[in-house]
C-alpha positions in Angstrom: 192.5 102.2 5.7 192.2 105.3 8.2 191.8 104.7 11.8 188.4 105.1 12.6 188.0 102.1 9.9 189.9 99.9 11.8 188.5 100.9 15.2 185.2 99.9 14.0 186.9 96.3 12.7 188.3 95.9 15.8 185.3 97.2 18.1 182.8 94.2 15.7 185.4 91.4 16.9 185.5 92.7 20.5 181.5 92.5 20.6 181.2 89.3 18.6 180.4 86.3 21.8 180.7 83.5 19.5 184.1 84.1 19.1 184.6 83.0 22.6 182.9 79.6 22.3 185.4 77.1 22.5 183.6 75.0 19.4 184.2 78.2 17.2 187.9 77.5 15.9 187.1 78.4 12.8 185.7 81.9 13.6 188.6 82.7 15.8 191.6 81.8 13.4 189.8 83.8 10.9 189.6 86.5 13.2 193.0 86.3 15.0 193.6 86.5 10.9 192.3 89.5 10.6 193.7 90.7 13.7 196.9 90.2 12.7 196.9 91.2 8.6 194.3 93.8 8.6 194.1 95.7 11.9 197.5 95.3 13.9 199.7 95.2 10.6 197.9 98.6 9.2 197.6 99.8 12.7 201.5 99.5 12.7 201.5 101.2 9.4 199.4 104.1 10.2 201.2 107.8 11.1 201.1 108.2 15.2 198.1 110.2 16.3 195.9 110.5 19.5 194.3 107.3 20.4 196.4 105.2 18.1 198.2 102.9 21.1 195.5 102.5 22.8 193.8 100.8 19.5 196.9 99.0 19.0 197.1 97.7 22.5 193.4 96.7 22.3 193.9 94.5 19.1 196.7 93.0 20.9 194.7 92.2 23.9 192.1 90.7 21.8 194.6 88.7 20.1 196.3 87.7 23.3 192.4 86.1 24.8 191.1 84.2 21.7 194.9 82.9 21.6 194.5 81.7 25.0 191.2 80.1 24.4 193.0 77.9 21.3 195.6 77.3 23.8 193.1 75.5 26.8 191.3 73.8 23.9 194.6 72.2 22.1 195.7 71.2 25.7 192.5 69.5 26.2 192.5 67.7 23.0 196.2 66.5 23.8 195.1 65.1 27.1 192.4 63.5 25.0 194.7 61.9 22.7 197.0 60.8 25.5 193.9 58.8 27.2 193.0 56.7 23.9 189.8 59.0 23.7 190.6 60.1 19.5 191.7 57.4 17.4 190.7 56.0 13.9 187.2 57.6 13.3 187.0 58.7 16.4 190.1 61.3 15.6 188.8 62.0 12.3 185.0 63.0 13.9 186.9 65.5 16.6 188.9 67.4 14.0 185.8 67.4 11.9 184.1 69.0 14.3 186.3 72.1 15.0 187.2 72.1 11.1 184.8 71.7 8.7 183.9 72.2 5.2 180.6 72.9 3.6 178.8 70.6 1.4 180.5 70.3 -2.2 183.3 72.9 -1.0 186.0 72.1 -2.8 189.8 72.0 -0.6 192.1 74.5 -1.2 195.5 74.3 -2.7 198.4 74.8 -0.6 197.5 74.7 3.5 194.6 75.7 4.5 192.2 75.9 8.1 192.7 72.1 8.8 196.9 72.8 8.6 196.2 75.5 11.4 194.6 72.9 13.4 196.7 70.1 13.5 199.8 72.8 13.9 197.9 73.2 17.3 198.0 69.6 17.9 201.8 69.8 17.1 202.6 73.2 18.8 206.1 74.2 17.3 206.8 78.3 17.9 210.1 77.9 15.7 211.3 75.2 13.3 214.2 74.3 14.9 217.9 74.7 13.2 219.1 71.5 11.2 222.5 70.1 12.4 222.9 67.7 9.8 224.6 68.5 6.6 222.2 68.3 3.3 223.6 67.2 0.2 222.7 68.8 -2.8 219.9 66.5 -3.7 218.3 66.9 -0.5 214.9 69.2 -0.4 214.7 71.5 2.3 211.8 70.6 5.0 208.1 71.7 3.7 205.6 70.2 5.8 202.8 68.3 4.2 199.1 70.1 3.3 197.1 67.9 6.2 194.3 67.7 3.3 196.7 65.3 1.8 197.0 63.3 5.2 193.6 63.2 5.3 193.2 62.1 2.0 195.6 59.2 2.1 194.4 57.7 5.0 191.1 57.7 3.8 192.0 56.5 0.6 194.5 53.1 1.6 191.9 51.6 3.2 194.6 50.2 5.3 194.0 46.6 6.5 195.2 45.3 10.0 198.6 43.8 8.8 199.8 46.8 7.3 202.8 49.2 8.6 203.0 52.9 7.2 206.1 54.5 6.4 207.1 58.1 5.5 210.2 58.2 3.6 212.1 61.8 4.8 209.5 62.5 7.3 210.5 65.8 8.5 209.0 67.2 12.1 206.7 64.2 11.8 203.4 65.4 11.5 202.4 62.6 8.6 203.3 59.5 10.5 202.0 61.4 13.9 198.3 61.9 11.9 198.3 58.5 9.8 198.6 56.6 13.1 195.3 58.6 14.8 193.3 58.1 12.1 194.1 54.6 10.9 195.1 52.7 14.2 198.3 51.6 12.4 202.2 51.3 13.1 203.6 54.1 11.7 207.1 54.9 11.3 208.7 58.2 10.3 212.4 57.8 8.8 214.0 61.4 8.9 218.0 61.8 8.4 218.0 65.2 10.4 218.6 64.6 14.3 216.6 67.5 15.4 213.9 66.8 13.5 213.8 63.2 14.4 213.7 63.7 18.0 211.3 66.7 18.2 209.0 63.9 16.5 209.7 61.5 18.9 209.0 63.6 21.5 205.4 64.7 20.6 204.9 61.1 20.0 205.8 60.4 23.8 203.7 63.0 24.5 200.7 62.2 23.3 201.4 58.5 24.5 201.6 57.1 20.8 203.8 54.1 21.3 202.9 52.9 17.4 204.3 55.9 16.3 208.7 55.0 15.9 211.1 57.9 14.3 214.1 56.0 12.7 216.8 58.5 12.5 218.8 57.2 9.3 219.4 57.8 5.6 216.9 57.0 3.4 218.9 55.3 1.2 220.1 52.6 3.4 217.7 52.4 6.0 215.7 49.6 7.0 212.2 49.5 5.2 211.7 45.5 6.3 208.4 46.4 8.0 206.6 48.6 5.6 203.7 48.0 3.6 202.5 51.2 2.8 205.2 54.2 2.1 204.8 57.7 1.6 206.8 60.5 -0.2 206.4 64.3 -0.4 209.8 64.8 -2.7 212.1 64.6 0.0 215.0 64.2 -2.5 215.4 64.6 -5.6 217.9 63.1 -8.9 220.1 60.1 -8.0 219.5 60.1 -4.7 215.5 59.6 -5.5 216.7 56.7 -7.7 218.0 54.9 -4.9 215.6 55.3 -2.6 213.3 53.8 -4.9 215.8 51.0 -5.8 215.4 50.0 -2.2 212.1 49.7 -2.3 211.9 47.8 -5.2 213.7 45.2 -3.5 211.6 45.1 -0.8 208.4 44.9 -3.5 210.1 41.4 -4.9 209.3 40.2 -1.6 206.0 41.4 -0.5 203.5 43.6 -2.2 204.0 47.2 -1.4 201.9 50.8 -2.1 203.7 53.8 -2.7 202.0 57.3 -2.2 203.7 60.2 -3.3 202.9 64.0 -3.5 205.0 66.9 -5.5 207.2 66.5 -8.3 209.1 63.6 -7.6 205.6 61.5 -8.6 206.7 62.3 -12.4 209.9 60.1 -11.4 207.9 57.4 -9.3 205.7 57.2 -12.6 208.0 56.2 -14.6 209.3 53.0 -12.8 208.6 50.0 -14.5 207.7 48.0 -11.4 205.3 50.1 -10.0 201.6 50.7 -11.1 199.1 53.9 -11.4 195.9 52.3 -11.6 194.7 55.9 -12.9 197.4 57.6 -15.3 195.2 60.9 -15.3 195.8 61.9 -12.0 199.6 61.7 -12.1 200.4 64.8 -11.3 202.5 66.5 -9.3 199.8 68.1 -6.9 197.9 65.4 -6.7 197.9 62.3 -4.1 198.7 59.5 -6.0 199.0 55.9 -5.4 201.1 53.2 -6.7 201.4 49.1 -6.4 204.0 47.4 -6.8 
Protein backbone atom coordinates (compact mmCIF):
# COMPACT_ATOMS: atom_id res chain seq x y z
CA UNK A 1 0.00 0.00 0.00
CA UNK A 2 1.84 3.39 -0.96
CA UNK A 3 2.19 6.01 1.50
CA UNK A 4 -0.34 8.45 0.93
CA UNK A 5 -2.70 5.29 1.60
CA UNK A 6 -1.53 4.80 4.89
CA UNK A 7 -1.33 8.55 5.74
CA UNK A 8 -4.92 8.77 5.15
CA UNK A 9 -5.42 5.33 7.62
CA UNK A 10 -3.54 6.89 10.00
CA UNK A 11 -4.92 10.60 9.74
CA UNK A 12 -8.97 8.63 10.17
CA UNK A 13 -7.70 7.01 13.57
CA UNK A 14 -6.05 10.28 14.70
CA UNK A 15 -9.50 12.17 14.09
CA UNK A 16 -11.72 9.44 15.35
CA UNK A 17 -12.74 10.90 19.41
CA UNK A 18 -14.41 7.78 20.24
CA UNK A 19 -11.30 6.10 20.36
CA UNK A 20 -10.42 8.07 23.36
CA UNK A 21 -13.39 7.11 25.48
CA UNK A 22 -12.37 4.99 28.03
CA UNK A 23 -15.63 2.50 27.45
CA UNK A 24 -14.35 1.94 23.83
CA UNK A 25 -11.87 -1.11 24.40
CA UNK A 26 -13.05 -2.65 21.65
CA UNK A 27 -12.44 0.19 19.18
CA UNK A 28 -9.04 0.83 20.37
CA UNK A 29 -7.56 -2.80 20.31
CA UNK A 30 -8.93 -2.97 16.85
CA UNK A 31 -7.25 0.15 16.08
CA UNK A 32 -3.94 -0.23 17.97
CA UNK A 33 -4.45 -3.62 15.58
CA UNK A 34 -4.33 -1.89 12.79
CA UNK A 35 -1.75 0.39 13.93
CA UNK A 36 0.52 -2.14 14.41
CA UNK A 37 -0.26 -4.82 11.20
CA UNK A 38 -1.27 -2.42 8.67
CA UNK A 39 0.30 1.05 9.09
CA UNK A 40 3.51 0.71 11.27
CA UNK A 41 4.47 -2.85 9.86
CA UNK A 42 4.01 -1.50 6.06
CA UNK A 43 5.28 1.79 7.10
CA UNK A 44 8.48 -0.17 8.13
CA UNK A 45 8.30 -1.96 4.82
CA UNK A 46 8.03 0.96 2.63
CA UNK A 47 11.39 2.44 0.62
CA UNK A 48 12.62 5.76 2.67
CA UNK A 49 11.22 8.91 1.19
CA UNK A 50 10.37 12.57 2.37
CA UNK A 51 7.88 12.58 5.04
CA UNK A 52 8.10 8.87 5.74
CA UNK A 53 9.52 9.30 9.69
CA UNK A 54 7.42 11.69 10.47
CA UNK A 55 4.35 9.24 9.48
CA UNK A 56 6.12 6.55 11.31
CA UNK A 57 6.63 8.56 14.34
CA UNK A 58 3.01 9.67 14.24
CA UNK A 59 1.61 6.01 14.18
CA UNK A 60 3.88 5.43 17.00
CA UNK A 61 2.61 8.36 18.97
CA UNK A 62 -0.91 7.30 18.40
CA UNK A 63 -0.06 3.85 19.47
CA UNK A 64 1.82 5.10 22.43
CA UNK A 65 -1.77 7.39 23.81
CA UNK A 66 -4.60 4.76 23.20
CA UNK A 67 -1.98 2.35 24.93
CA UNK A 68 -1.87 4.61 27.79
CA UNK A 69 -5.60 4.95 28.03
CA UNK A 70 -5.89 0.77 28.29
CA UNK A 71 -3.16 1.17 30.76
CA UNK A 72 -5.24 3.82 33.47
CA UNK A 73 -8.35 1.74 32.62
CA UNK A 74 -6.70 -1.91 33.61
CA UNK A 75 -5.24 -0.11 36.64
CA UNK A 76 -8.59 1.07 37.65
CA UNK A 77 -10.27 -2.21 37.10
CA UNK A 78 -7.38 -3.86 39.32
CA UNK A 79 -8.04 -1.53 42.13
CA UNK A 80 -11.59 -2.51 41.63
CA UNK A 81 -11.01 -6.07 41.98
CA UNK A 82 -8.71 -5.55 44.93
CA UNK A 83 -11.74 -3.63 46.91
CA UNK A 84 -14.37 -6.63 46.42
CA UNK A 85 -16.19 -4.29 43.78
CA UNK A 86 -16.16 -7.36 40.69
CA UNK A 87 -16.99 -10.62 41.78
CA UNK A 88 -19.45 -13.46 40.54
CA UNK A 89 -21.87 -11.56 38.21
CA UNK A 90 -20.72 -8.55 39.16
CA UNK A 91 -17.11 -9.51 37.31
CA UNK A 92 -18.91 -11.09 34.61
CA UNK A 93 -21.22 -7.66 33.92
CA UNK A 94 -17.77 -5.35 33.97
CA UNK A 95 -15.95 -7.50 31.32
CA UNK A 96 -19.19 -7.57 29.44
CA UNK A 97 -19.33 -4.26 29.30
CA UNK A 98 -15.82 -3.41 27.69
CA UNK A 99 -16.15 -6.83 25.61
CA UNK A 100 -19.08 -7.64 24.02
CA UNK A 101 -20.57 -9.68 21.39
CA UNK A 102 -23.57 -8.99 19.20
CA UNK A 103 -26.73 -10.84 19.31
CA UNK A 104 -26.41 -14.50 17.85
CA UNK A 105 -22.55 -13.76 17.07
CA UNK A 106 -21.10 -16.75 17.26
CA UNK A 107 -17.25 -16.97 19.34
CA UNK A 108 -14.32 -17.37 17.55
CA UNK A 109 -11.93 -20.24 17.60
CA UNK A 110 -8.70 -19.79 18.97
CA UNK A 111 -8.34 -16.33 21.29
CA UNK A 112 -10.12 -13.70 20.47
CA UNK A 113 -11.10 -9.74 21.95
CA UNK A 114 -12.14 -11.13 25.45
CA UNK A 115 -8.22 -13.01 25.59
CA UNK A 116 -6.92 -9.38 25.03
CA UNK A 117 -8.82 -8.20 27.89
CA UNK A 118 -8.22 -10.38 30.59
CA UNK A 119 -4.30 -10.29 29.34
CA UNK A 120 -4.82 -6.62 30.61
CA UNK A 121 -6.10 -7.82 33.82
CA UNK A 122 -3.03 -10.15 33.94
CA UNK A 123 -0.37 -7.80 32.52
CA UNK A 124 2.68 -10.08 31.58
CA UNK A 125 5.25 -8.17 28.87
CA UNK A 126 7.22 -11.58 28.60
CA UNK A 127 6.43 -15.20 29.52
CA UNK A 128 8.98 -15.74 31.81
CA UNK A 129 11.80 -18.61 31.16
CA UNK A 130 10.89 -22.19 32.81
CA UNK A 131 13.45 -23.46 35.28
CA UNK A 132 12.09 -26.72 35.76
CA UNK A 133 12.98 -29.59 33.57
CA UNK A 134 9.88 -31.05 31.29
CA UNK A 135 9.74 -34.48 30.66
CA UNK A 136 8.84 -35.62 27.44
CA UNK A 137 5.18 -36.04 28.10
CA UNK A 138 4.92 -32.67 29.34
CA UNK A 139 2.99 -29.99 26.89
CA UNK A 140 4.61 -26.79 26.63
CA UNK A 141 2.51 -23.81 28.36
CA UNK A 142 -0.58 -22.53 25.91
CA UNK A 143 -2.75 -20.37 27.78
CA UNK A 144 -6.42 -21.19 27.81
CA UNK A 145 -9.01 -19.24 25.09
CA UNK A 146 -10.85 -17.02 28.09
CA UNK A 147 -14.13 -18.01 25.97
CA UNK A 148 -13.64 -21.39 27.42
CA UNK A 149 -13.21 -19.80 31.08
CA UNK A 150 -16.25 -18.16 30.54
CA UNK A 151 -17.95 -21.05 29.37
CA UNK A 152 -17.13 -23.32 32.18
CA UNK A 153 -17.99 -21.23 34.82
CA UNK A 154 -21.11 -20.59 33.41
CA UNK A 155 -21.78 -23.98 32.62
CA UNK A 156 -20.91 -25.92 36.39
CA UNK A 157 -23.29 -24.15 38.00
CA UNK A 158 -21.02 -24.38 40.90
CA UNK A 159 -22.71 -24.80 44.29
CA UNK A 160 -21.38 -23.35 47.59
CA UNK A 161 -19.40 -26.51 48.84
CA UNK A 162 -17.52 -26.90 45.76
CA UNK A 163 -13.52 -26.30 45.29
CA UNK A 164 -12.18 -25.77 41.63
CA UNK A 165 -9.05 -27.20 40.56
CA UNK A 166 -6.79 -26.70 37.40
CA UNK A 167 -4.65 -29.57 36.85
CA UNK A 168 -1.16 -27.96 35.18
CA UNK A 169 -2.32 -24.55 35.55
CA UNK A 170 0.29 -22.65 33.88
CA UNK A 171 0.61 -18.53 34.61
CA UNK A 172 -2.73 -19.00 36.30
CA UNK A 173 -5.13 -17.12 34.43
CA UNK A 174 -7.97 -20.11 34.75
CA UNK A 175 -8.06 -20.45 38.51
CA UNK A 176 -7.37 -16.48 38.69
CA UNK A 177 -10.92 -15.99 36.35
CA UNK A 178 -13.00 -19.03 37.79
CA UNK A 179 -12.62 -17.56 41.35
CA UNK A 180 -14.15 -13.84 40.06
CA UNK A 181 -16.77 -15.14 38.43
CA UNK A 182 -17.99 -17.93 40.64
CA UNK A 183 -16.97 -16.82 44.26
CA UNK A 184 -15.23 -20.18 44.78
CA UNK A 185 -11.85 -21.61 46.15
CA UNK A 186 -9.82 -22.11 43.42
CA UNK A 187 -6.62 -23.69 43.34
CA UNK A 188 -4.02 -23.76 40.52
CA UNK A 189 -1.51 -26.85 40.68
CA UNK A 190 1.43 -25.99 38.28
CA UNK A 191 4.98 -28.01 38.52
CA UNK A 192 6.94 -25.01 37.00
CA UNK A 193 8.28 -22.61 39.93
CA UNK A 194 8.17 -19.56 37.90
CA UNK A 195 5.02 -19.92 36.72
CA UNK A 196 3.56 -20.87 40.02
CA UNK A 197 4.69 -17.86 41.77
CA UNK A 198 4.06 -15.24 39.08
CA UNK A 199 0.40 -16.69 39.76
CA UNK A 200 0.67 -16.27 43.15
CA UNK A 201 1.66 -13.04 42.90
CA UNK A 202 -1.23 -11.48 40.80
CA UNK A 203 -3.32 -13.32 43.15
CA UNK A 204 -1.85 -11.17 46.10
CA UNK A 205 -2.28 -8.50 44.07
CA UNK A 206 -5.60 -8.32 43.36
CA UNK A 207 -6.28 -9.38 47.10
CA UNK A 208 -7.71 -12.94 46.04
CA UNK A 209 -7.06 -14.94 49.15
CA UNK A 210 -9.37 -18.03 47.62
CA UNK A 211 -7.17 -18.16 44.86
CA UNK A 212 -3.93 -20.92 46.32
CA UNK A 213 -1.05 -22.00 43.63
CA UNK A 214 0.26 -25.54 44.74
CA UNK A 215 3.59 -25.76 43.22
CA UNK A 216 3.85 -29.84 42.80
CA UNK A 217 3.63 -32.60 40.28
CA UNK A 218 0.49 -33.46 39.13
CA UNK A 219 0.82 -36.79 39.53
CA UNK A 220 1.29 -36.92 43.13
CA UNK A 221 -0.14 -33.87 44.42
CA UNK A 222 -2.82 -33.44 46.73
CA UNK A 223 -6.34 -33.15 45.05
CA UNK A 224 -8.18 -33.92 48.68
CA UNK A 225 -10.15 -30.62 48.29
CA UNK A 226 -11.40 -30.58 44.84
CA UNK A 227 -14.68 -31.04 43.49
CA UNK A 228 -14.56 -29.65 40.24
CA UNK A 229 -11.10 -30.09 38.09
CA UNK A 230 -10.02 -28.71 34.97
CA UNK A 231 -7.68 -29.86 32.13
CA UNK A 232 -6.35 -28.09 28.97
CA UNK A 233 -3.87 -31.27 27.92
CA UNK A 234 -1.23 -30.31 30.13
CA UNK A 235 0.36 -33.86 29.58
CA UNK A 236 0.08 -36.16 27.55
CA UNK A 237 0.55 -40.59 27.32
CA UNK A 238 1.38 -42.23 30.61
CA UNK A 239 1.80 -39.46 32.39
CA UNK A 240 -2.06 -38.33 31.52
CA UNK A 241 -2.93 -41.95 32.79
CA UNK A 242 -1.77 -41.23 36.12
CA UNK A 243 -3.01 -38.14 36.68
CA UNK A 244 -6.30 -39.42 35.98
CA UNK A 245 -5.62 -42.59 38.13
CA UNK A 246 -5.43 -40.07 40.95
CA UNK A 247 -8.34 -38.72 40.48
CA UNK A 248 -10.18 -41.70 40.18
CA UNK A 249 -9.31 -42.37 43.58
CA UNK A 250 -10.43 -39.38 44.85
CA UNK A 251 -13.97 -40.02 42.71
CA UNK A 252 -14.42 -43.45 45.00
CA UNK A 253 -14.74 -41.08 47.72
CA UNK A 254 -16.78 -38.20 46.74
CA UNK A 255 -18.36 -37.26 43.46
CA UNK A 256 -16.18 -35.26 41.22
CA UNK A 257 -16.57 -33.22 37.58
CA UNK A 258 -13.90 -33.25 35.30
CA UNK A 259 -13.73 -30.45 32.52
CA UNK A 260 -11.25 -30.88 29.93
CA UNK A 261 -10.36 -28.88 26.66
CA UNK A 262 -7.91 -30.18 23.64
CA UNK A 263 -6.93 -33.49 22.80
CA UNK A 264 -6.37 -35.20 25.81
CA UNK A 265 -10.58 -35.19 26.16
CA UNK A 266 -10.32 -38.26 23.58
CA UNK A 267 -8.26 -40.04 26.50
CA UNK A 268 -10.55 -38.65 29.44
CA UNK A 269 -13.47 -40.15 27.22
CA UNK A 270 -12.45 -43.25 27.32
CA UNK A 271 -12.33 -43.93 31.14
CA UNK A 272 -14.69 -46.24 32.31
CA UNK A 273 -15.44 -44.29 35.48
CA UNK A 274 -16.19 -41.22 34.18
CA UNK A 275 -19.42 -40.00 32.31
CA UNK A 276 -20.25 -37.64 29.12
CA UNK A 277 -23.72 -36.94 29.64
CA UNK A 278 -23.49 -35.78 25.80
CA UNK A 279 -21.13 -38.10 23.60
CA UNK A 280 -21.53 -35.60 20.56
CA UNK A 281 -19.66 -32.94 21.80
CA UNK A 282 -16.56 -34.90 22.68
CA UNK A 283 -14.27 -33.33 20.90
CA UNK A 284 -11.22 -31.98 21.20
CA UNK A 285 -12.12 -28.22 20.77
CA UNK A 286 -14.93 -28.37 22.66
CA UNK A 287 -15.52 -27.81 26.61
CA UNK A 288 -16.63 -30.87 27.83
CA UNK A 289 -17.80 -32.13 31.08
CA UNK A 290 -17.53 -35.28 32.83
CA UNK A 291 -18.96 -37.01 36.30
CA UNK A 292 -17.55 -39.34 37.93
Amino acid sequence: MPAWALAADLADLEQNPALREELNFTGRAEALDTLDFHIIEQLASLPPAPGSSALQRRAELLKQQLEAIDTGLFERLRAGIHAGQYRGAAFRAMVETYVSRPPGARPQAGYDLLDVFTNGLFPLPVLPRETAAREPEMVHYQKTPARVIFELAKRAAFNHNDVFVDVGAGLGHVALLVHLLSGLPAQGIEIEPVYCALATGWATDLGLPQVTFMEADARYANYACGTVFFLYTPFRGHMLVQVLERLRTEARRRPIRLFTYGPCTLEVARQPWLHCADAAKIQADQLVEFKS
